[in-house]
N, C-alpha and C positions, 0 to 999 in steps of 0.2 A: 463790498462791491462784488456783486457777481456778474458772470458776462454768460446771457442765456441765449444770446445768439449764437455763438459760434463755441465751438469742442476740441478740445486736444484728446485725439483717441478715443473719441465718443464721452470724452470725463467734461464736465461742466468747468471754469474755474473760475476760482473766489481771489479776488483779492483783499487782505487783511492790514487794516494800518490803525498801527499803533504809535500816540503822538510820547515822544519823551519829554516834551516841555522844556526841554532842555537843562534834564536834571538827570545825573549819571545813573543815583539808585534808581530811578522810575526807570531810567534805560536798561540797567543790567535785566530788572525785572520784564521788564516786555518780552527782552529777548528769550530770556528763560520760560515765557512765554508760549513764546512761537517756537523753541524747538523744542517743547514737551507735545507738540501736536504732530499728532501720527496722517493727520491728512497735509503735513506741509511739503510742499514740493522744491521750495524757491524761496531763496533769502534774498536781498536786496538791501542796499547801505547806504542812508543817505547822509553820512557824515564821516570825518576821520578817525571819532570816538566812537562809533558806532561798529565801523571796519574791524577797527583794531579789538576792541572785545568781541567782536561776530569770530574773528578770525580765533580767539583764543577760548570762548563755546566750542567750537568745530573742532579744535583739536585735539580739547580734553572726553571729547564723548565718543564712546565705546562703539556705537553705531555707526555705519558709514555716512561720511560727512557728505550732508544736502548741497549742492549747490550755492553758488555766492557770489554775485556780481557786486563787484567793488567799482563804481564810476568814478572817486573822487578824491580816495588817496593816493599816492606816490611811497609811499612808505615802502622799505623796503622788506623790512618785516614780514610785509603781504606778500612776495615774491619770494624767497630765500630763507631755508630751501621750497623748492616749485611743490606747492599742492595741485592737485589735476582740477578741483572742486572750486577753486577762486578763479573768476573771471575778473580780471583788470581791465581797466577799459582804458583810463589814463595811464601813461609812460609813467614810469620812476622819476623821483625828483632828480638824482643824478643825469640818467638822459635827459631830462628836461633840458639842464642846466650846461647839458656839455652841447645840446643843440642850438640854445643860445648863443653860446661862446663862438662856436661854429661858422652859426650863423651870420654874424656879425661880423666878424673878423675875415670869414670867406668869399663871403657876396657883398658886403657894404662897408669892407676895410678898415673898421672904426677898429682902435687900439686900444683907447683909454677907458679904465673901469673901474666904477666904483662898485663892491657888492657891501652893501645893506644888512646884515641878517640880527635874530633875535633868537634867543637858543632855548626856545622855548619846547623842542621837540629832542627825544632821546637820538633823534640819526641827525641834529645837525652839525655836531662835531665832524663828522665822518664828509657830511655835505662842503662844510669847508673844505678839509682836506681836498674835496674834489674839486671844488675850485681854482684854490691855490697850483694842482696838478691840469686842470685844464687851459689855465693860462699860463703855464709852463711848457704844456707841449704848443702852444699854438701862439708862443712867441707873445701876447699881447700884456700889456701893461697895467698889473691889477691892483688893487689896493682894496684892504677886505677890512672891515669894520665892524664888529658888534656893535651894534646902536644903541644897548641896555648899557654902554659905559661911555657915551658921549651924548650930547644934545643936539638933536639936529639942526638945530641954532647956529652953532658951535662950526658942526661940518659945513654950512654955507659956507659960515664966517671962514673960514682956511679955505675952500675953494677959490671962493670971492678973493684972498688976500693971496696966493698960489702957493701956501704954505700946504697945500693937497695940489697934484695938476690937474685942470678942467676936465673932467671926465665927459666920454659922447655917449658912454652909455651909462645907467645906473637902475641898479638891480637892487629892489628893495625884496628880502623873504624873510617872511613873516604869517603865524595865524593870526594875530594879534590886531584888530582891526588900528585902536587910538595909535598902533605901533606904524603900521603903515599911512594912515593920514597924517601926522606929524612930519613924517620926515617927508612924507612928496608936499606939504604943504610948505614945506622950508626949501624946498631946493626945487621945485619947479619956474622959480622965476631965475633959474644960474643963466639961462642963454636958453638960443634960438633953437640950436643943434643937438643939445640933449635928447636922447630916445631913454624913456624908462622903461621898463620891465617889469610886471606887476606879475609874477607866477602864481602864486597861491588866493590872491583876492577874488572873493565872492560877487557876485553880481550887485548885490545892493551896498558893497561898498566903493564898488567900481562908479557906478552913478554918485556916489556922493563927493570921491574924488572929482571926478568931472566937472562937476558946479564948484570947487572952489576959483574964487576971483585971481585971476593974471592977467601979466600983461607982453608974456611972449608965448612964444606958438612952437611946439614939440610933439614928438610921436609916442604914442604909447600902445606897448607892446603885451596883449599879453597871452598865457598858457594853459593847459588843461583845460578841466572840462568844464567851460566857462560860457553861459548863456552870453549872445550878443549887447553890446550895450551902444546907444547911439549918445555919439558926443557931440560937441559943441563943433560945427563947422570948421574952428581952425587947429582944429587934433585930429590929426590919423588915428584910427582903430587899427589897428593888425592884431594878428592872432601867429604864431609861431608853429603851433603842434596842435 
């Protein structure tokens, strides 16, 4: 794509897209790519595997490192220590997640919490941790669950039976899409008052949740940098960050 209308500094510019198909070699390859080119000005990420090997291009190469807008990871890896050259556009998952808590607990007094998580990323050890510490300083009543060792079947059934207590909010984190439909498919019909938290999910999995069949009426919450999706008339949309 080039743009022959309009100039940055009298220079034409091209944009260059290359598809990875969503295969890691074909990705490392592209990128190795685009920064053996001496006319490249501007990197750009559209994924978390993508970020994260752009990000570790850029620091092995002897050249001053191009430019790099990062939209859509939270990793902290991307942050720490601060590169001048990465543009984050999304919050960190920790702030995410202490915004959340925040949130909730400051402005709409809800106490009770279930988080959700699947540890499928190398910082969500660390992510817990900050959980467990932001419902510690902020007094609220949390109960944190790896989901790769219970069936969300399972967590209804103890919700439902008050061998877990009712939770008002529930925070499922996850990349993992079947990981995240599973359990909102399980525990969206617990009650009225439930608000879930969907951080990490993508647009066309946010639409597919939406169309599963209920028969009660809750809010759903969610974060980053997340195209709008229109739901079913008796679900709230909100957005947090």
């Amino acid at each position: 794509l080039q743009n022959s209308e309009t100039y940055l500094n009298n220079h034409n510019l091209t944009l260059k897209i290359l598809d990875d198909q969503n295969n890691s070699s074909l990705l490392s390859s592209n990128l190795q790519s685009f920064l053996s080119s001496s006319a490249l000005g501007l990197l750009y990420s559209s994924s978390e595997d993508l970020a994260v090997q752009t990000q570790r291009a850029l620091s092995s190469s002897s050249s001053p490192p191009l430019p790099f807008i990062n939209p859509l990871s939270g990793l902290n890896s991307l942050r720490s220590p601060f590169q001048h050259n990465i543009i984050n556009i999304r919050p960190s998952y920790n702030f995410e997640l202490y915004t959340i808590f925040k949130y909730f607990i400051s402005y709409l007094n809800l106490e009770h919490y279930l988080f959700i998580y699947s540890p499928s990323s190398p910082e969500t050890n660390q992510l817990v941790k900050d959980v467990a510490e932001y419902c510690s300083l902020l007094a609220a009543d949390c109960r944190i669950i790896n989901g790769n060792e219970i069936s969300p079947n399972t967590v209804a059934t103890r919700i439902e039976n008050n061998i877990y207590f009712n939770p008002e909010v529930i925070i499922i984190w996850s990349d993992e899409p079947n990981f995240f439909y599973d359990f909102y498919k399980a525990l969206s019909e617990l009650g009225d008052t439930t608000q879930f938290v969907l951080p990490y999910v993508q647009s066309a999995m946010a639409g597919t949740l939406a169309s599963i069949p209920h028969s009660t009426s809750y809010s759903i919450w969610r974060t980053g940098f997340i195209p709008t999706i229109n739901y079913p008339t008796d679900r709230i949309d909100f957005s947090i960050l």
